[in-house]
ROLO-672859 format. One line per 5 residues: their letters; for each residue x, y, z of N, C-alpha, C. Coordinates in pm, whole numbers, plus 50000, padded with zeros to 5 digits. Atoms other than C-alpha are relative to their C-alpha. Last residue first. Example, Ala and Ser with C-alpha at 12.3 -4.5 7.8 and 13.67 -1.06 7.14 Angstrom:
<sites>
SA = 49918:49881:49994:51367:49894:50714:49923:50109:50073  50089:49881:50000:51230:49550:50780:50090:50120:50000
</sites>
This chain:
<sites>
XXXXX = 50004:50186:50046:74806:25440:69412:50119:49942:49971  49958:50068:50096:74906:25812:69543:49966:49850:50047  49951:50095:50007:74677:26010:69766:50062:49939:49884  49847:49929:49956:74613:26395:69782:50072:49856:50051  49992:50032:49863:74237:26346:69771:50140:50015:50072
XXXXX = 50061:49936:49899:74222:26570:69457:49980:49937:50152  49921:49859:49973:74464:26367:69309:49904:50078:50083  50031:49984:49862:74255:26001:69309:50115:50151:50076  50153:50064:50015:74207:25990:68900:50012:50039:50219  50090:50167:50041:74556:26158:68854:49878:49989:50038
XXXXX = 49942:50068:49896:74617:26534:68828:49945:49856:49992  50129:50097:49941:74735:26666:68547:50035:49985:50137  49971:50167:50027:75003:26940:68520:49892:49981:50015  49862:50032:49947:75075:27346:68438:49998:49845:49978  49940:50047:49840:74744:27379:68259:50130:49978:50018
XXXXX = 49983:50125:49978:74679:27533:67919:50037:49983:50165  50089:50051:49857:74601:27876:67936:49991:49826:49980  50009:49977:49838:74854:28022:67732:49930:49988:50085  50102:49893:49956:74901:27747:67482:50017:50102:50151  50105:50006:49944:75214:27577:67403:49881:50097:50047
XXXXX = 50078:49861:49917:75351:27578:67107:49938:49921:50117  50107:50022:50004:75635:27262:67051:49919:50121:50034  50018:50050:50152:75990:27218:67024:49855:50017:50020  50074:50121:49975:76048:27423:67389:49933:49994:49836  50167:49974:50040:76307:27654:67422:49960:49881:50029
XXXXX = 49921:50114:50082:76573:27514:67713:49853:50084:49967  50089:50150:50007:76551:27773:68022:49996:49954:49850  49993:50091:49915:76758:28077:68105:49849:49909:50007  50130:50023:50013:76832:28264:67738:50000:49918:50194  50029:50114:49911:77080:28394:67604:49899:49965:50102
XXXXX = 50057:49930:49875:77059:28605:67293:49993:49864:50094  50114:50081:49983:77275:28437:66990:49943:50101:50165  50016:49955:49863:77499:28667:66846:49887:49953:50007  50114:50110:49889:77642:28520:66553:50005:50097:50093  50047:50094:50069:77911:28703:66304:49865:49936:50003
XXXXX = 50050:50099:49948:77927:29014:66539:49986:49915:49825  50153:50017:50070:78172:29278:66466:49950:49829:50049  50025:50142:49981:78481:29381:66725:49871:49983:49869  50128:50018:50020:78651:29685:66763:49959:49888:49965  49996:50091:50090:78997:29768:66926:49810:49912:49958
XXXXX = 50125:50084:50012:78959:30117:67089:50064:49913:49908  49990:50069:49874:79298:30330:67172:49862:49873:50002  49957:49945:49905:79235:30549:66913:49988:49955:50134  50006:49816:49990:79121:30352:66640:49988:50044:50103  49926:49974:49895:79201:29924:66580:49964:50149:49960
XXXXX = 49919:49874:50078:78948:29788:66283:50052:50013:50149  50023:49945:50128:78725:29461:66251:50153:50120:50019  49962:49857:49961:78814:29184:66493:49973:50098:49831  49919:49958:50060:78592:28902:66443:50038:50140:49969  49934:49887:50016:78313:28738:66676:50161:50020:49894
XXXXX = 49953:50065:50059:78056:28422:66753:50047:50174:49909  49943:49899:50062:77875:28572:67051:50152:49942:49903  49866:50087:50016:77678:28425:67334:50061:50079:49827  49979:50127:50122:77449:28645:67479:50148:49977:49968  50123:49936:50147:77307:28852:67728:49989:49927:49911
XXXXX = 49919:50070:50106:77457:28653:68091:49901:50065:49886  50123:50065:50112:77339:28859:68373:50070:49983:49869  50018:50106:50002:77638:28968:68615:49895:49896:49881  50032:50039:49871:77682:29280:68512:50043:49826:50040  50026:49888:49982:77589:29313:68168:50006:49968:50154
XXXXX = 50077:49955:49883:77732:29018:68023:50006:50111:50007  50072:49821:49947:77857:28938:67671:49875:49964:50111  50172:49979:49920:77979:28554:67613:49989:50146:50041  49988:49963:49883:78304:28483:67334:49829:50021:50049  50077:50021:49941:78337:28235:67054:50027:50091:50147
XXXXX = 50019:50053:49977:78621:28354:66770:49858:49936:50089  50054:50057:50095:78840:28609:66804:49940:49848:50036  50123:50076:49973:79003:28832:67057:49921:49945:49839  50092:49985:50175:79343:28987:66992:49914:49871:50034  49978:50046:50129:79400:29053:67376:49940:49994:49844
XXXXX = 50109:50135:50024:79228:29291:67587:50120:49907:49903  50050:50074:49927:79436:29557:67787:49945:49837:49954  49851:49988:49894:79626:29776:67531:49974:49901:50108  49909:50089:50080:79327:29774:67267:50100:49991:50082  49874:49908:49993:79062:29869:67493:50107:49903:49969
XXXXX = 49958:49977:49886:78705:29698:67384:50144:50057:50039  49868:50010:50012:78478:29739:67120:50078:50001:50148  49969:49937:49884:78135:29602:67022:50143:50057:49983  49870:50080:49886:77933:29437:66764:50073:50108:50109  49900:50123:50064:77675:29450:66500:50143:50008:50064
XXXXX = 50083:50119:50057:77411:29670:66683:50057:49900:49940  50073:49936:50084:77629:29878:66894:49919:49897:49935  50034:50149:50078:77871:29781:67198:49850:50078:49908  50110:49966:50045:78085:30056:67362:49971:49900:49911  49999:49878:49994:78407:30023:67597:49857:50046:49984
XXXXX = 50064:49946:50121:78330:29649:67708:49985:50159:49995  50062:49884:50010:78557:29539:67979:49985:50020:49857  49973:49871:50047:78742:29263:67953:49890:50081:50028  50082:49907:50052:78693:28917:68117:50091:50127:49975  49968:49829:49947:78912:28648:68167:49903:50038:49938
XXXXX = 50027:49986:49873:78806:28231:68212:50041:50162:50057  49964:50154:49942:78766:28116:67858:49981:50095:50138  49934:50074:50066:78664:28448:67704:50085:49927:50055  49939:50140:49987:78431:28644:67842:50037:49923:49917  49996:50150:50124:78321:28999:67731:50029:49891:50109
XXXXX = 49838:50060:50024:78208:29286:67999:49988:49875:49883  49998:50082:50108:77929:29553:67980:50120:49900:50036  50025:50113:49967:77851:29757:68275:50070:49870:49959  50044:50096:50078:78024:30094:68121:49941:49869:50053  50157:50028:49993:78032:30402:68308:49954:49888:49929
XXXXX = 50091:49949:49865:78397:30380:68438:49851:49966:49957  49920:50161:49940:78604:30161:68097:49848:50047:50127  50088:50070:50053:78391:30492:67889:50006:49857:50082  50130:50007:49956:78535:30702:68127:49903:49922:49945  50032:50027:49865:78878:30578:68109:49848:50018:50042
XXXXX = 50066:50119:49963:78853:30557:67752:50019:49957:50149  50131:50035:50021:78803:30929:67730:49963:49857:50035  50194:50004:49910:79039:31010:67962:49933:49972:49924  50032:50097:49882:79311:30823:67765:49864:49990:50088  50005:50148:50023:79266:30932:67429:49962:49923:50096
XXXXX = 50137:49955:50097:79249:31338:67533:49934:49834:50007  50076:49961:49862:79582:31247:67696:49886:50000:49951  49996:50093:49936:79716:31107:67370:49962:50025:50137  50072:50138:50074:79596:31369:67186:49947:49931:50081  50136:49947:49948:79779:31647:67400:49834:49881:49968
XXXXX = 50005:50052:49855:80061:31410:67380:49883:50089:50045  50028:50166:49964:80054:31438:67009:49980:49954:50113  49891:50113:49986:80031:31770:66928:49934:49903:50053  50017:49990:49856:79684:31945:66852:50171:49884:50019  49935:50084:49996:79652:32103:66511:50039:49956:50144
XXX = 50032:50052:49808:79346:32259:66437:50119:49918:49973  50002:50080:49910:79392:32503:66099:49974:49970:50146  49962:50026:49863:79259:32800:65968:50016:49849:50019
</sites>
């Protein structure tokens, strides 16, 4: 027994799916000042809709929403049914505040205070 499904049954088939994946997805790329929509993103990279996105390469940023995830040093791997796929070279997680070169303890103090701090005067 065969399955043989013509081609425009396919190609319908093709579309709704990545319409629903475009619908429940958060995800978007950035690249200089456009975003795409992220179809589906996996542990070494992502894909997004080949008809919409350009050929992406290079340094792009993955958000979820608004919230920045990471930054993302990328190369196209394979084009399949309407999906153009992506692998990660780099994917740095982003971060909001600068590490810090040094441990610090967790009960260390926030700051000093000077010699006349507890009176709430500066010398």
């Amino acid at each position: 027994m065969t399955t043989y499904v013509p081609k425009a049954v396919q190609d319908a088939l093709d579309d709704a799916r990545l319409k629903g994946m475009k619908k429940k997805s958060r995800l978007r790329v950035q690249v200089g000042n456009a975003f795409f929509p992220v179809l589906r993103m996996w542990k070494t990279g992502f894909s997004v809709e080949e008809e919409t996105a350009p050929q992406l390469r290079g340094l792009v940023d993955l958000f979820d929403g608004a919230r920045h995830l990471s930054q993302c040093l990328i190369v196209a791997s394979e084009a399949e049914g309407g999906e153009m796929r992506y692998e990660f070279k780099r994917a740095t997680p982003a971060a909001d505040h600068a590490p810090l070169d040094f441990y610090r303890a967790p009960d260390a103090p926030v700051g000093l205070l000077g010699q006349d701090g507890a009176e709430g005067r500066l010398q």
